[in-house]
C-alpha positions as CSV (number, residue, x, y, z in Angstrom):
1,X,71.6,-129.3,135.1
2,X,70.3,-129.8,131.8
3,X,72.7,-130.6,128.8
4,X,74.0,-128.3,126.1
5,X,71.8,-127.7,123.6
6,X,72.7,-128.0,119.3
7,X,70.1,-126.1,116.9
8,X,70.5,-127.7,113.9
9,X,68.7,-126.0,110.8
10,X,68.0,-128.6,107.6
11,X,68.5,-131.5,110.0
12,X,65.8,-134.0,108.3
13,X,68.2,-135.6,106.0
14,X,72.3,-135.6,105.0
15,X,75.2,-133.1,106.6
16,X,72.1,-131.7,108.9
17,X,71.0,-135.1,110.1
18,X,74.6,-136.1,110.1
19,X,76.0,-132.8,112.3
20,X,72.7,-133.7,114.5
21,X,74.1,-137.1,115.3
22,X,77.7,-136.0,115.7
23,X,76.4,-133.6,118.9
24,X,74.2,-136.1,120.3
25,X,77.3,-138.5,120.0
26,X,78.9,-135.5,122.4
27,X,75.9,-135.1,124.9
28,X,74.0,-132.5,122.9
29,X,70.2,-132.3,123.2
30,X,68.8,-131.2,119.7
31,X,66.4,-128.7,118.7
32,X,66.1,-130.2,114.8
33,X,64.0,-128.0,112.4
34,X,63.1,-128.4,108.6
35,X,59.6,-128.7,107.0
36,X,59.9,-132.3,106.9
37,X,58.0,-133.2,110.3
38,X,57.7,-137.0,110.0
39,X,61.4,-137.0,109.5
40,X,62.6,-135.0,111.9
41,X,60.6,-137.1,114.6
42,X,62.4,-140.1,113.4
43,X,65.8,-138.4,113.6
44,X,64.8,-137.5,117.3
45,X,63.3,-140.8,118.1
46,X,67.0,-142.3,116.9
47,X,69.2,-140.0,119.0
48,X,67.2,-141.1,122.0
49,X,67.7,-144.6,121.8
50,X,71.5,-144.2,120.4
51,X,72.3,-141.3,122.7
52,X,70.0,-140.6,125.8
53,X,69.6,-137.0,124.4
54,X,66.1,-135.3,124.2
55,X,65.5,-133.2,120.8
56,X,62.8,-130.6,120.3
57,X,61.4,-130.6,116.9
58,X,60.5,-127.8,115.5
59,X,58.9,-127.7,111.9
60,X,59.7,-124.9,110.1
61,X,60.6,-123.3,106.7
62,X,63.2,-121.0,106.9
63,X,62.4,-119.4,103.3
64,X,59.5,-117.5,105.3
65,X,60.7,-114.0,107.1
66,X,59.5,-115.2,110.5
67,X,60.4,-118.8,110.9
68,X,63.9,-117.7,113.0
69,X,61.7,-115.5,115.2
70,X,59.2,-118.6,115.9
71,X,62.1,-121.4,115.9
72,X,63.9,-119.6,119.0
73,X,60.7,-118.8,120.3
74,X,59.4,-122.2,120.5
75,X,63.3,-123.2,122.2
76,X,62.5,-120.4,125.2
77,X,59.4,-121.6,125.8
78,X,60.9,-125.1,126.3
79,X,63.3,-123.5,128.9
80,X,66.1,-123.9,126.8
81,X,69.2,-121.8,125.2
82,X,71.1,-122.5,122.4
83,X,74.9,-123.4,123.0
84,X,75.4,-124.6,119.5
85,X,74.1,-123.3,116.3
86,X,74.6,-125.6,112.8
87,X,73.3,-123.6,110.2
88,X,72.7,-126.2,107.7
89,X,69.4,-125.9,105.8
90,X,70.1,-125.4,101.9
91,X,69.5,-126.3,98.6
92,X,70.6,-125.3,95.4
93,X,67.9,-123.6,92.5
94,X,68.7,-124.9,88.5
95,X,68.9,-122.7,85.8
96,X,69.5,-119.6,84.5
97,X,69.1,-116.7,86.0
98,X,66.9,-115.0,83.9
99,X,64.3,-117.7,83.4
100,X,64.0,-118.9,87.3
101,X,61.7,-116.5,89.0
102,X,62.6,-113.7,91.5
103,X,60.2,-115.2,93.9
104,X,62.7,-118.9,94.3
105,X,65.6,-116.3,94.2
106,X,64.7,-114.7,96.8
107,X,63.4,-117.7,99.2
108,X,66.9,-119.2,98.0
109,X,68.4,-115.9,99.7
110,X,66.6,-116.1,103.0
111,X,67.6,-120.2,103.8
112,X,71.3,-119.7,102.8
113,X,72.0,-115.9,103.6
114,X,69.2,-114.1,105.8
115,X,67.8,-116.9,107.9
116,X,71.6,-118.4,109.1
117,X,72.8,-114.5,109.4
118,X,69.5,-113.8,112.0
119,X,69.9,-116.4,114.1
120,X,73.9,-116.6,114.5
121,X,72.8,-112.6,115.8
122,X,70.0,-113.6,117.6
123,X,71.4,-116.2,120.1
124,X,75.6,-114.7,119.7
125,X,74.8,-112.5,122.8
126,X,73.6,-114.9,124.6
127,X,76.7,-117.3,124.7
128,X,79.1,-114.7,124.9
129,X,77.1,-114.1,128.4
130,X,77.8,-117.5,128.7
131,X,80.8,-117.8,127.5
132,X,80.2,-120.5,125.7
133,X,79.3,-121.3,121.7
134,X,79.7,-123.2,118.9
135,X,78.6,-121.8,115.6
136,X,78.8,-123.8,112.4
137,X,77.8,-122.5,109.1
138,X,77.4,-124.8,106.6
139,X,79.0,-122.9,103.6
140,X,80.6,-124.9,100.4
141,X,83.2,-125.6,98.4
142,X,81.4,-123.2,95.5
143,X,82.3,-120.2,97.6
144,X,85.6,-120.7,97.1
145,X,85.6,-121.3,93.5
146,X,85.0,-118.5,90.8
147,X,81.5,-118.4,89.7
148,X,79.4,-120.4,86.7
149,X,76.9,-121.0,84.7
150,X,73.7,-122.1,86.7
151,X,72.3,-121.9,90.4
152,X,73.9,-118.2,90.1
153,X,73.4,-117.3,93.5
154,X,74.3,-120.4,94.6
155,X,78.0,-119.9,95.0
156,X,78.2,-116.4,96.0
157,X,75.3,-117.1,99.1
158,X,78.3,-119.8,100.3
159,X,80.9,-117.2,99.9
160,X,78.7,-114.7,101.9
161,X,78.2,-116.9,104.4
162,X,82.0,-118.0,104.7
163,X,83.1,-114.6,104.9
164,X,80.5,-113.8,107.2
165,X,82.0,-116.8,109.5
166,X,85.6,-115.2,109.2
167,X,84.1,-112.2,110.8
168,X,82.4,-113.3,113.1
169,X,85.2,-115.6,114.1
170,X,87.5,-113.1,114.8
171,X,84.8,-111.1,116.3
172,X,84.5,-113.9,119.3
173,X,88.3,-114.5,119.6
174,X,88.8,-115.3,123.7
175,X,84.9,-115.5,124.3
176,X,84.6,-119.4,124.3
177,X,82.4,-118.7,121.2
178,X,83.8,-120.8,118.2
179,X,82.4,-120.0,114.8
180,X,83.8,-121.9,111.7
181,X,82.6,-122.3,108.2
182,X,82.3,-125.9,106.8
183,X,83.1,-125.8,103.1
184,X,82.5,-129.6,101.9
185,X,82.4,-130.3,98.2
186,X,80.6,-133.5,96.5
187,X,79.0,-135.1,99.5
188,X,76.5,-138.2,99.4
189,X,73.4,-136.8,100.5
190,X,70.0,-135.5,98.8
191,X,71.1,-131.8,97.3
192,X,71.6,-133.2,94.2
193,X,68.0,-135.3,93.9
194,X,66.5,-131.8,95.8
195,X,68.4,-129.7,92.0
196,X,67.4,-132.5,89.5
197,X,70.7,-133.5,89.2
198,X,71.5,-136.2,90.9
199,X,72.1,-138.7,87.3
200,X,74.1,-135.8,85.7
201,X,76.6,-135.2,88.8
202,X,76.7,-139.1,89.6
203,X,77.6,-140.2,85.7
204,X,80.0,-136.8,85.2
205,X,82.2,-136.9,88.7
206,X,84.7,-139.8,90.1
207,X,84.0,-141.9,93.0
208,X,87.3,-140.3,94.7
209,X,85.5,-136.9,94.6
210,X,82.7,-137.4,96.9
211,X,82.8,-137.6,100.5
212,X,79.7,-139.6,102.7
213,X,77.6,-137.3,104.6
214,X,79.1,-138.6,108.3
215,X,82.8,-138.0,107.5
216,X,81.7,-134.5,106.8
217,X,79.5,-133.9,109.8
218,X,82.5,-135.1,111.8
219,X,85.0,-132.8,110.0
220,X,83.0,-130.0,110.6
221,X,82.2,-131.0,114.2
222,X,86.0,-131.0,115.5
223,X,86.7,-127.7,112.9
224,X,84.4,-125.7,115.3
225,X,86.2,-127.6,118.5
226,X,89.5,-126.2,117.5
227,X,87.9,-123.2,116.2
228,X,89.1,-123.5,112.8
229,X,87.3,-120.4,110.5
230,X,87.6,-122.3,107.4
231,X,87.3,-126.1,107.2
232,X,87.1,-127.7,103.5
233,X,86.8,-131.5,103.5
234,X,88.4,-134.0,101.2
235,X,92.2,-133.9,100.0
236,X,91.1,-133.2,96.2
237,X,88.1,-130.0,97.7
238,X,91.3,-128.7,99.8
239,X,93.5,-128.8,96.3
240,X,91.1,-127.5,94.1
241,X,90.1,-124.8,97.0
242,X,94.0,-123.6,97.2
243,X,94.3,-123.7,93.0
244,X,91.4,-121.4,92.9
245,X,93.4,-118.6,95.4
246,X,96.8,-118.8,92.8
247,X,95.4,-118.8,89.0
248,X,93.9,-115.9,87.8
249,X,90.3,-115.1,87.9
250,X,89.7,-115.4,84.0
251,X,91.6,-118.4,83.5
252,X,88.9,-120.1,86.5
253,X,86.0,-118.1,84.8
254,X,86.8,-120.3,81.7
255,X,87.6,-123.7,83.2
256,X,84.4,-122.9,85.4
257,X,82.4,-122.5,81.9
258,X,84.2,-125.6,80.3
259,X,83.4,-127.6,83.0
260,X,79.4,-126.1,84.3
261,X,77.4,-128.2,81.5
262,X,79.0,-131.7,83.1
263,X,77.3,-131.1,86.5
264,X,75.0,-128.6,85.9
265,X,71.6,-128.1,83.7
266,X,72.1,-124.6,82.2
């Protein structure tokens, strides 16, 4: 009998290669797509040798339309069905809104909304056959937090995608299919080089506000064991994530605007 199988979207570097590792660690063969081929292949050579588990990799860019059709394609023709989905791949688009074009707004749309929403719908039916199934979307602490200046679709794609696991979640209730949305905040990991930010974000926020890349991965991991809906790592992401539900959305929209310049080019 073959082992359960993790698709794990953006799994060339940080949370995705992280969450890739925690499943292995757990007896999970990978499927591991990204556009990043040469990494991916060195992700999947590690897990063998650390784990004993096989990984299909599976180049792809999920900003095209068809990529989810041809990434679960590719998985059937290897015999294989997803039993856990870790919708990961994301990145975050600087500037205004009005200067960026519609064309990067879009793409940004179809990795963190359209692509994560088609396959979750795509391979759902087949482990509630199962009954089995793990679904982990990779959402973000921005979702939670009243909007700012900068990456403008950023934050409300997260909070699509968090609601969207809330849904779903109680959608599944008594299936055996967990679905949980992982909401980290500052992690260590390349989003930040990936926006141009990376020197900005490092000078403006304390050490005590970012968490490393594994720590999150793990959090995430048992969040969708104990099919938790909502998981936010990080004691300060939690207190800022539970200040954001009490005060009152203009007094956020200003302290959101104070604060956008120190993280953010706008």
């Amino acid at each position: 009998m073959s082992a359960r199988l993790a698709l794990v979207t953006g799994a060339s570097s940080g949370i995705g290669a992280a969450l890739a590792r925690v499943y292995a660690s757990h007896g999970f063969d990978l499927a591991l797509t990204a556009r990043r081929a040469d990494r991916l292949h060195a992700l999947a050579d590690e897990l063998r040798l650390r784990f004993g588990v096989d990984s299909l990799v599976i180049p792809a860019d999920l900003a095209l339309v068809e990529a989810p059709e041809q990434i679960l394609a590719t998985i059937e023709a290897n015999g294989r069905e997803v039993d856990a989905l870790v919708n990961n791949a994301g990145y975050g688009l600087p500037g205004s809104y009005a200067v960026t074009r519609w064309d990067d707004q879009r793409a940004l749309l179809q990795v963190l909304v359209t692509a994560p929403c088609e396959l979750a719908h795509k391979i759902l039916p087949g482990m509630l056959e199962r009954r089995f199934g793990r679904i982990v979307n990779v959402a973000s602490l921005a979702g939670l937090i009243p909007g700012s200046r900068g990456q403008t679709l950023y934050g409300p794609a997260k909070a699509l995608l968090m609601r969207f696991s809330q849904g779903l979640h109680l959608e599944t209730q008594g299936t055996g299919v967990h679905v949980s949305a992982l909401c980290p905040g500052l992690t260590y990991s390349e989003f930040h080089d990936v926006a141009g930010t990376r020197a900005l974000v490092s000078e403006q926020a304390p050490t005590w506000m970012w968490l490393g890349a594994d720590e999150v991965a793990q959090a995430g991991y048992e969040a969708a064991e104990a099919n938790r809906p909502i998981c936010v790592t990080g004691a300060p992401n939690k207190a800022i994530a539970a200040l954001a539900k009490i005060i009152p959305d203009e007094w956020g929209m200003a302290l959101m605007s104070s604060q956008a310049g120190r993280f953010r080019h706008v």
